[in-house]
matplotlib code that plots the C-alpha trace (Angstrom):
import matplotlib.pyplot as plt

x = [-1.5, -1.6, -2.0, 1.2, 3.0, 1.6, 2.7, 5.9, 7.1, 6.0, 7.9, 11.3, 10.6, 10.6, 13.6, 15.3, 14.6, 14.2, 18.0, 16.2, 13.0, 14.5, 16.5, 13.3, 11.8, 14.6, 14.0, 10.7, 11.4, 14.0, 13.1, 9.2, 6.8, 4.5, 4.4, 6.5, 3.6, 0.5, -2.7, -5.2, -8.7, -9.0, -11.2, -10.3, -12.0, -15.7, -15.5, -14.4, -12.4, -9.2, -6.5, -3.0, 0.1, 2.5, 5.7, 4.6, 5.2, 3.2, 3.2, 0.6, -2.3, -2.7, -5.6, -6.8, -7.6, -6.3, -2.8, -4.0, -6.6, -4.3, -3.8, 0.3, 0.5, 4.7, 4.4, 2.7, 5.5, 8.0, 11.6, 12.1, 8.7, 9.3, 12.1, 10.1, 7.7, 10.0, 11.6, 8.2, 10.3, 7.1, 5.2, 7.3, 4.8, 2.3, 4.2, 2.3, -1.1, -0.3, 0.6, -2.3, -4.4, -6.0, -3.7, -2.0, 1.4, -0.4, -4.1, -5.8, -4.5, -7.1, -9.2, -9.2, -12.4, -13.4, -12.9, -16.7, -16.2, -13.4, -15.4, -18.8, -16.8, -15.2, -18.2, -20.0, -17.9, -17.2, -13.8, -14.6, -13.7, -10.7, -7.6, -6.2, -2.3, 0.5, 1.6, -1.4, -2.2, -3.0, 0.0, 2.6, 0.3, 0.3, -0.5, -1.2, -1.1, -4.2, -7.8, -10.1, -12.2, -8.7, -7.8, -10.8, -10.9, -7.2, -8.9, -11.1, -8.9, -6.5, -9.9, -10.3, -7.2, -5.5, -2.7, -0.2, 2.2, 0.6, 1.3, 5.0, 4.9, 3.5, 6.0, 9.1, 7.4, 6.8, 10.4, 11.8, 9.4, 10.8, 14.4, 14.5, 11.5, 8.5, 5.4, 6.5, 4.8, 7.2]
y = [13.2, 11.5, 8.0, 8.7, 9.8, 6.2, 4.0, 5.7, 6.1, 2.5, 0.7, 3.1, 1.7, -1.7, -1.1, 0.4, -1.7, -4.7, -6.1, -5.3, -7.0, -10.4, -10.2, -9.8, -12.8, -15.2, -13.8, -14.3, -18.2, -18.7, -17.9, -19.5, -21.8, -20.7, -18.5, -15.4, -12.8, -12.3, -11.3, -9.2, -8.6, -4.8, -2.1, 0.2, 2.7, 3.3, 0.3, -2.8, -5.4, -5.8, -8.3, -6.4, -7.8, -7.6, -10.1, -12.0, -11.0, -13.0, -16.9, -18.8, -19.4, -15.5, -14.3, -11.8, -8.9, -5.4, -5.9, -3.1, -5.9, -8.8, -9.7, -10.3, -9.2, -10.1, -13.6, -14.0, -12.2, -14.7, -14.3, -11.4, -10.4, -7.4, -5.9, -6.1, -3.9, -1.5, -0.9, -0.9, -3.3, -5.6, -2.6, -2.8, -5.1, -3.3, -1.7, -4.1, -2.7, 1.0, -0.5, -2.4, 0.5, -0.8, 1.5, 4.7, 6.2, 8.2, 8.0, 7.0, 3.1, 0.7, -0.8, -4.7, -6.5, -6.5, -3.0, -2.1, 0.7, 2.5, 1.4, 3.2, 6.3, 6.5, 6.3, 9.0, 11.5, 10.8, 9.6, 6.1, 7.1, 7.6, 5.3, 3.8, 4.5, 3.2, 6.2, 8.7, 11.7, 9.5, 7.3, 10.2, 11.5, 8.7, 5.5, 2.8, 4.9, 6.9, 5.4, 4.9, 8.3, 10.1, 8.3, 8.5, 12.1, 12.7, 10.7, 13.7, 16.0, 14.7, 14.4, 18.2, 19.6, 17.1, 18.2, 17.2, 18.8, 17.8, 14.3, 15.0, 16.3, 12.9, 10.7, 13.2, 12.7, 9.2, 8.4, 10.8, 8.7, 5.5, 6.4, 7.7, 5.2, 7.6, 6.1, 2.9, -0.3, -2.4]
z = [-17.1, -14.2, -15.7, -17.9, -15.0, -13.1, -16.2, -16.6, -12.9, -12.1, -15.4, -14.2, -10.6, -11.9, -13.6, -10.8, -8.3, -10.9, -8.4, -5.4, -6.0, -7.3, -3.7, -2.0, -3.9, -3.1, 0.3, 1.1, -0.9, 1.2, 4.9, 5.1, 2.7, 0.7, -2.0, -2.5, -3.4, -1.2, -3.4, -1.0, -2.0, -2.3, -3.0, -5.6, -7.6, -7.1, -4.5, -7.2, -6.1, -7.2, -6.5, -4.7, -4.9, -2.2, -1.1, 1.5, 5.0, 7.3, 7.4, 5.0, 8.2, 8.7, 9.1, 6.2, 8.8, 8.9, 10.6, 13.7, 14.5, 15.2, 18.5, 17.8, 14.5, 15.2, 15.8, 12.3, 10.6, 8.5, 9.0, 6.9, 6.7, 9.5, 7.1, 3.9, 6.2, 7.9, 4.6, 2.6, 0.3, 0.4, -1.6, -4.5, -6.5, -6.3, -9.1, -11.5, -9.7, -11.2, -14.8, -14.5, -13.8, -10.6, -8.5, -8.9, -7.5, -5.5, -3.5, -0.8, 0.4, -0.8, 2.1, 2.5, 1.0, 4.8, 6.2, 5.6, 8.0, 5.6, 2.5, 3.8, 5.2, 2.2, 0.0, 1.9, 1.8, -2.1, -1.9, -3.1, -6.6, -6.3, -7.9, -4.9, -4.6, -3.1, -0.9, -0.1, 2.4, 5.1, 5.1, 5.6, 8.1, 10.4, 8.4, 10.8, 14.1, 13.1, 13.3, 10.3, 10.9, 10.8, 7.4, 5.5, 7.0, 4.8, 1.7, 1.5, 2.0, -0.5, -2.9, -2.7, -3.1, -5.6, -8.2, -9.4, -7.4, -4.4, -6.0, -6.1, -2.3, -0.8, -3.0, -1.5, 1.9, 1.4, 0.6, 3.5, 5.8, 4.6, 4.8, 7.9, 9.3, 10.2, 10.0, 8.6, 10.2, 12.2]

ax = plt.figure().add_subplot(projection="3d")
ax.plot(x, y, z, "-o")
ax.set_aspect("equal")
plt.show()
């Protein structure tokens, strides 16, 4: 049910925002050089890799690190690149993830090839299996202002008690957080 639910959410959401995501692509061509999508190497289910798509935010020479471990994570941002994140506008893409079946609507975010520490927390406490999702427990509970122990410590969480209306919560919260800007990387 919840791969139907994925597959049918994520072709509506292209849909809908199909007006909104060509203006973010013109956007992002627009304002800095290089290409409009950014492809991360992530870890999805049962630790594969798996390329993410996202609009491109930072300038082309960024490094590929975690965002909390950049010295001035600002300075790297393109033009529009701090709006795409504040609005989580740069997430629609990975719209083609969850039809592709590397990422769900809902799970925990999928750690960067590098995180080792997420991807070995994750794994031992059994979490790793999961579908990586676009909105997850940890990222209406504090997203980037909560350490990796605290996240992977939601991953499990959300592991144990997963439903389907628990689903439906986290996307409600997710959009309350984005309209009104809780949580939300700057």
């Amino acid at each position: 049910m919840k791969r139907i639910f994925d597959i049918i959410s994520s072709l509506f959401g292209l849909i809908l925002f199909l007006p909104v995501f060509i203006v973010c692509a013109i956007a992002v061509r627009l304002t800095s050089n290089g290409p409009i999508f950014y492809v991360s190497d992530r870890i999805g289910a049962n630790n594969n890799h798996f390329d993410m798509i996202k609009f491109r935010t930072m300038r082309v020479n960024a490094p590929q690190v975690a965002t909390h471990l950049l010295k001035d994570p600002k300075s790297l941002l393109t033009p529009v690149g701090g709006f795409l994140r504040k609005t989580s506008l740069d997430e629609l893409p990975q719209l083609i993830n969850v039809i592709k079946g590397d990422m769900s609507i809902v799970g925990p975010r999928p750690a960067l090839f590098n995180q080792d520490d997420q991807i070995e927390l994750r794994t031992k406490v059994g979490c790793h299996v999961l579908t990586p999702g676009i909105t997850g427990w940890a990222q209406i509970n504090g997203r980037d202002e909560i350490p990796i122990t605290k996240k992977v410590e939601f991953d499990a969480w959300y592991f144990q008690n997963q439903s389907f209306l628990l689903d439906l919560k986290i996307i409600w919260l997710t959009i309350y957080s984005v309209i009104f800007g809780k949580n939300v990387s700057h």
